[in-house]
C-alpha positions in Angstrom: 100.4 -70.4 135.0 99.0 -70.0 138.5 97.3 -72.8 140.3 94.0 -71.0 140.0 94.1 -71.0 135.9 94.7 -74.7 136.1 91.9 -75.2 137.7 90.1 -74.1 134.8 88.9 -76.7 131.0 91.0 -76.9 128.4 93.2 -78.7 126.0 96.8 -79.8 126.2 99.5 -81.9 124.9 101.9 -83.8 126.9 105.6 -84.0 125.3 107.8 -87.3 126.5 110.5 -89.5 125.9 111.1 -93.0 125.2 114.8 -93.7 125.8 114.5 -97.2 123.8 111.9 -99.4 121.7 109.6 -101.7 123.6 106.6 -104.4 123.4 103.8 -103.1 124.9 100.1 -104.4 126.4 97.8 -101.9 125.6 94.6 -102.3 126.4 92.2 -103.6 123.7 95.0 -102.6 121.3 96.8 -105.4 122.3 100.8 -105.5 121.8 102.1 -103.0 119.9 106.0 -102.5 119.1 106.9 -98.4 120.2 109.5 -97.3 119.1 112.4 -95.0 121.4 112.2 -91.2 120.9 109.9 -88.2 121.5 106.5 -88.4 121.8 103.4 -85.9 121.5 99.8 -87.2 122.8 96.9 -84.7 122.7 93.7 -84.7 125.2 91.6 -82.5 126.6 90.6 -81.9 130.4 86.8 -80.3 130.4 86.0 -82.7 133.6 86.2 -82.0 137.6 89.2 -80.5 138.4 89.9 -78.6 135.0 93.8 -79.4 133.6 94.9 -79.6 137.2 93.0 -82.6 137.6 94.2 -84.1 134.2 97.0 -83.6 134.7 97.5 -84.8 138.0 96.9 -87.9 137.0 99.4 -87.6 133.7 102.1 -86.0 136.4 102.0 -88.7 139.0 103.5 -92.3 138.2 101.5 -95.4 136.7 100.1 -97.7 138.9 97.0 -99.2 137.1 96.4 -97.8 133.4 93.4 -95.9 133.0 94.0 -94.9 129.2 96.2 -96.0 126.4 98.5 -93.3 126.8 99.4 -94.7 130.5 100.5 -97.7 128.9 103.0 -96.3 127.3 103.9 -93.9 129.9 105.4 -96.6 132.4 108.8 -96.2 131.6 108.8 -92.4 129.8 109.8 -89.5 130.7 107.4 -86.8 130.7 109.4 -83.4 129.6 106.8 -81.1 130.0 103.2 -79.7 128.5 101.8 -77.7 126.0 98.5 -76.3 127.2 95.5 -73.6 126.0 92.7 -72.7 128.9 89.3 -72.0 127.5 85.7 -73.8 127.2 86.3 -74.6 123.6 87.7 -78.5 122.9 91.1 -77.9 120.4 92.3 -81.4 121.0 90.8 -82.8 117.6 92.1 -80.0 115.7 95.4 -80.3 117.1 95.6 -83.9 116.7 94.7 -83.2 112.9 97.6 -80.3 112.9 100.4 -83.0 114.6 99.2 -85.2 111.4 100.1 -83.0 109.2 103.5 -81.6 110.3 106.5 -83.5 108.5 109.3 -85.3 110.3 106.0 -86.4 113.0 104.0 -89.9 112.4 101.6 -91.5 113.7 102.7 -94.8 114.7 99.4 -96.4 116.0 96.4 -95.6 114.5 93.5 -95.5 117.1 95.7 -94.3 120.4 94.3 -92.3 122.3 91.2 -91.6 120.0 89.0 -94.4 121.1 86.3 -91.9 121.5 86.6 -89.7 118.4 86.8 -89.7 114.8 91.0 -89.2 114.9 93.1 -91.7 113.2 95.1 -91.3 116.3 96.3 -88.5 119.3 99.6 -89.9 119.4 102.5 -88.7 117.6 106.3 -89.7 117.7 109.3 -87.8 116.2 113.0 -89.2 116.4 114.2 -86.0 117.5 112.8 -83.5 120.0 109.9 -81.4 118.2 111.1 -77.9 118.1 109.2 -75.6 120.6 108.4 -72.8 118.3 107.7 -75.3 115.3 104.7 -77.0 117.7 103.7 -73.6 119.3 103.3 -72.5 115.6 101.1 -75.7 114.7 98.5 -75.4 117.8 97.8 -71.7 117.8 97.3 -72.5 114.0 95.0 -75.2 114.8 93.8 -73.2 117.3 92.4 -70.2 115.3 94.8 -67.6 117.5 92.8 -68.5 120.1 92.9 -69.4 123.4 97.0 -68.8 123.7 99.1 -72.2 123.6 101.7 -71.9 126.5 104.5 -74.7 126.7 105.0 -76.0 130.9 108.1 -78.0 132.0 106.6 -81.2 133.5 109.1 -80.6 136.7 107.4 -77.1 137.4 103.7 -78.1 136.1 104.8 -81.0 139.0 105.3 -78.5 141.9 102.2 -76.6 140.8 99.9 -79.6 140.4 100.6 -82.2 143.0 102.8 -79.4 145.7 
């Protein structure tokens, strides 16, 4: 994806890892317990700056947390993005899509979704969601449309912040 397309609204889905469980502050949420293992958290980017500027901030370290999804970024490790370009907001239909998929949970219900009617836009899985298995659940969600394309965070990293 070219710098110029990033620059453009859309939806996307960051994939990380948790190497091991931890207590963590978050927010108005307070202390919740999060478990180790992979992660999926949905948001959108329809704001200045399109996905680049999302994800800008979701590419560059923590310094003070702005969501509750930084809280639990601090000590992950951001593997890489899943991402559809278009005016159209896919981020509550894809949070409702993650919900659905077995071997995913939702392990705290409000995450992310502060704003919404979602029970969450978190999602953790013990293993490392299959590629195809997510790409299958989001153009789903997505009605075939906009294409869902999956981004290594190390080369959305070079494209993003140079």
């Amino acid at each position: 994806m070219t710098a110029r397309a990033l620059k453009e609204p859309g939806t996307y889905a960051l994939v990380f890892e948790r190497p091991r469980p931890a207590r963590i502050e978050v927010g108005a949420l307070g202390e919740l317990a999060v478990a180790a293992g992979h992660f999926v958290y949905v948001g959108s980017a329809f704001g200045p700056g399109g996905l680049s500027g999302r994800l800008r901030h979701h590419l560059r370290p923590v310094d003070r947390p702005r969501w509750h999804i930084d809280y639990l970024r601090s000590d992950a490790v951001l593997l890489g993005v899943w991402l559809a370009r278009g005016p159209r907001s896919l981020e509550h239909s894809w949070a409702k899509g993650l919900a659905s998929l077995s071997g995913i949970s939702s392990p705290h219900k409000g995450l992310g979704a502060s704003d919404c009617r979602c029970s969450t836009h978190l999602f953790h899985s013990r293993r490392r969601p299959a590629g195809p298995w997510i790409r299958d659940c989001l153009e789903r969600c997505s009605d075939g449309e906009p294409r869902v394309d999956y981004h290594r965070a190390d080369t959305l990293r070079h494209r993003v912040l140079g």
